[in-house]
C-alpha positions as CSV (number, residue, x, y, z in Angstrom):
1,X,-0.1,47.2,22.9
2,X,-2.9,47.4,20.2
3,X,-2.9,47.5,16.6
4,X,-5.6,49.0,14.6
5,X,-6.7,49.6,10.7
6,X,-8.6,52.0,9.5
7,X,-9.2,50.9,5.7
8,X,-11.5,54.2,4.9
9,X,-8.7,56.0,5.1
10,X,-5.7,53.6,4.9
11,X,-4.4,54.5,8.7
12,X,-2.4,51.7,10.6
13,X,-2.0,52.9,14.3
14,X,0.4,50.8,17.1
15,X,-0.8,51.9,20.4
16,X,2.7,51.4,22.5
17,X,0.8,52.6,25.7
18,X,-3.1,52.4,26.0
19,X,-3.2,54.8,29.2
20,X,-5.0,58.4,28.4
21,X,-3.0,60.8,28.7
22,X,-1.4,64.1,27.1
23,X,0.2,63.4,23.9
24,X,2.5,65.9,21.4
25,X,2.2,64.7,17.9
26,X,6.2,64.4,16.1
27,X,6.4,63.9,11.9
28,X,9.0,61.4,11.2
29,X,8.2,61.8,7.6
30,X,5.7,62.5,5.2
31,X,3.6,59.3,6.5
32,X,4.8,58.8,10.0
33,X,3.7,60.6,12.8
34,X,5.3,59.8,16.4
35,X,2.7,60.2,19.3
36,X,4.6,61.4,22.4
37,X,3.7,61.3,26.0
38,X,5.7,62.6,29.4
39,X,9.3,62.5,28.6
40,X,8.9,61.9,25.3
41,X,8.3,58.5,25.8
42,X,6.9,57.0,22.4
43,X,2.9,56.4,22.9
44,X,2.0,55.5,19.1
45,X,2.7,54.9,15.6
46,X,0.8,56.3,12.9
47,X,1.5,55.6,9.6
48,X,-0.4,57.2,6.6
49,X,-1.2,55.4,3.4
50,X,-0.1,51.7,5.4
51,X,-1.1,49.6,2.4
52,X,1.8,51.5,0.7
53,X,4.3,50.5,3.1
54,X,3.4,47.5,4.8
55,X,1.6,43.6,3.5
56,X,-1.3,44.4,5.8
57,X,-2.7,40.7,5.1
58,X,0.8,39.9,7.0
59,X,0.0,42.4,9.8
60,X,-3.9,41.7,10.4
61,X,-5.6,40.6,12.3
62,X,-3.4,40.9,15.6
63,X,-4.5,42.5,18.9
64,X,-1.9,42.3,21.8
65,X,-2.7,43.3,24.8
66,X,0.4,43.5,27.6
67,X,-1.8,44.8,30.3
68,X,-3.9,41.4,31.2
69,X,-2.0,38.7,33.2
70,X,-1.0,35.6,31.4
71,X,-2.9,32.4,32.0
């Protein structure tokens, strides 16, 4: 899992999956777009205008990452 910010443009993305692969983009609402991969399995968040919606100095920094082994 990796979360990301993008403050040019005020973009928060949560990578669920961090394979490539095909994705089919889904609008939730007018700032949430679903990223969908094979079997409509959720791939990523993206939500538009974040600071809007969310205390990023809550959210950030954080980096997660599910696919290394715990020590």
């Amino acid at each position: 899992m990796r979360i990301e910010y993008n403050p040019k443009i005020d973009l928060l993305y949560i990578r669920l999956d961090v394979r490539k692969q095909h994705v089919v983009n889904k609008r939730l609402a007018d700032d949430v777009v679903l990223d969908l991969g094979a079997e409509d399995r959720i791939i990523g968040i993206e939500i538009l205008d974040a600071s809007k919606h969310i205390d990023l100095k809550m959210l950030l920094p954080v980096e997660v990452d599910f696919s290394a082994p715990l020590a």
